[in-house]
C-alpha positions in Angstrom: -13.9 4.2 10.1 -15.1 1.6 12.5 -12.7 -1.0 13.5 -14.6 -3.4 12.5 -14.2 -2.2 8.8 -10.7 -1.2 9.5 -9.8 -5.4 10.3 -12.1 -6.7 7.9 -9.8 -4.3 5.5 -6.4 -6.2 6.8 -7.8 -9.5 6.9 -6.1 -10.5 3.7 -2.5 -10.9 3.2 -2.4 -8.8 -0.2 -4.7 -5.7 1.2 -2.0 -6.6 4.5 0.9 -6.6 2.4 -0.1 -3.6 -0.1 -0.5 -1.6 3.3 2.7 -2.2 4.7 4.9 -1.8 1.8 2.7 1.9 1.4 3.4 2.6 4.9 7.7 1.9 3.9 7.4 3.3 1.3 4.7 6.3 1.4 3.8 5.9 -2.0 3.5 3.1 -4.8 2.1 2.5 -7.8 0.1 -1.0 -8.8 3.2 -2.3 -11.2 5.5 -1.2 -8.2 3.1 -3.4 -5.8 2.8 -6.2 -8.5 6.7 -6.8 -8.5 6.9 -6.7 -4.9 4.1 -9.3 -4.4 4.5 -11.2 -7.2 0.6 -11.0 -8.1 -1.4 -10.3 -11.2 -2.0 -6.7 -12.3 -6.4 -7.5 -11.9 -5.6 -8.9 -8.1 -3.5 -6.2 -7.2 -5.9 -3.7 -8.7 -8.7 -5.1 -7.2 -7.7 -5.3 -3.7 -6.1 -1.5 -4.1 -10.1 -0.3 -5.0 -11.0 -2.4 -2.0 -8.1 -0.3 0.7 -9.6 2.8 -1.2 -13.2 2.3 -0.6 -12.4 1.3 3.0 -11.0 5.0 3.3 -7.2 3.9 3.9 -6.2 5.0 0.8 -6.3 8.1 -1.4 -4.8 7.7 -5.2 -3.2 10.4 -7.7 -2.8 10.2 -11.3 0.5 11.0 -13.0 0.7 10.3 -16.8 0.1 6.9 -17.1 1.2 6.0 -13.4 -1.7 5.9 -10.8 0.0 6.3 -7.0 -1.4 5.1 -3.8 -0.8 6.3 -0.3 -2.5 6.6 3.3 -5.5 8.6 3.7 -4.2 11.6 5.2 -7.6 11.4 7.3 -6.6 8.8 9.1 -7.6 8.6 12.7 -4.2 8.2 14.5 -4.9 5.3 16.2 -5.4 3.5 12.7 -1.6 5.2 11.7 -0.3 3.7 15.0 -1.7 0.1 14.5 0.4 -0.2 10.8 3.4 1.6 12.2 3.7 -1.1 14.9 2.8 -3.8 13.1 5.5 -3.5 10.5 7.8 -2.6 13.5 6.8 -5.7 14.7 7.0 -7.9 12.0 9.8 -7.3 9.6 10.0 -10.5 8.1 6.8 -11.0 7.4 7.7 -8.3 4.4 11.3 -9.2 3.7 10.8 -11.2 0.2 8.5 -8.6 -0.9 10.9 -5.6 0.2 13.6 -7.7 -1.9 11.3 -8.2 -5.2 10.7 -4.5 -5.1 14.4 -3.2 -4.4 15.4 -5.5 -7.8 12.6 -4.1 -10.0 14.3 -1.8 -12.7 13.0 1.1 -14.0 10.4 2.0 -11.1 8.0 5.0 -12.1 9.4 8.2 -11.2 7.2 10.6 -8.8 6.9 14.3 -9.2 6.6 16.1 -5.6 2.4 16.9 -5.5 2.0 20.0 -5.1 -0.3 21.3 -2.5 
């Protein structure tokens, strides 16, 4: 990935948000994201496809739960720029860390194996 792609991937605050929440939290599903964000199930949805064609993300199916985390591919330098931008800027996710620590009855996740 070019960084061109790469910031033309962050340059929205949902795909920005989604991101950073993924990068707390190593793994979340859309409903997960949607509580956190306070968004629709078709946005959220829609920007997710968008983070996984740009190659930052990689989802697995369990059941009925779909689960979204980093492209282990990553180049390092792409890990290092979310790392220190949500070291940098906690409250930019501090409403949305709150929405998601409320949200009852989140998806439980089944170590992947291999």
């Amino acid at each position: 990935m070019n960084p061109v792609q790469f910031y033309k991937c962050l340059a929205d605050d949902t795909r920005l948000r989604c991101l950073l929440l993924i990068n707390e939290e190593e793994e979340l599903c859309v409903c997960e994201l949607m509580e956190a964000l306070g968004e629709s199930q078709p946005k959220v949805s829609r920007h997710l496809a968008q983070l996984r064609q740009c190659g930052l993300l990689i989802d697995r199916r369990q059941g009925q739960w779909v689960f979204y985390r980093f492209n282990p591919t990553l180049p390092e330098w792409i890990s290092k720029v979310l790392a220190e931008t949500a070291r940098s800027n906690g409250q930019y996710l501090e409403k949305s860390r709150q929405q998601l620590a409320k949200m009852g009855e989140r998806p439980s996740r089944t170590a992947s194996c291999c």
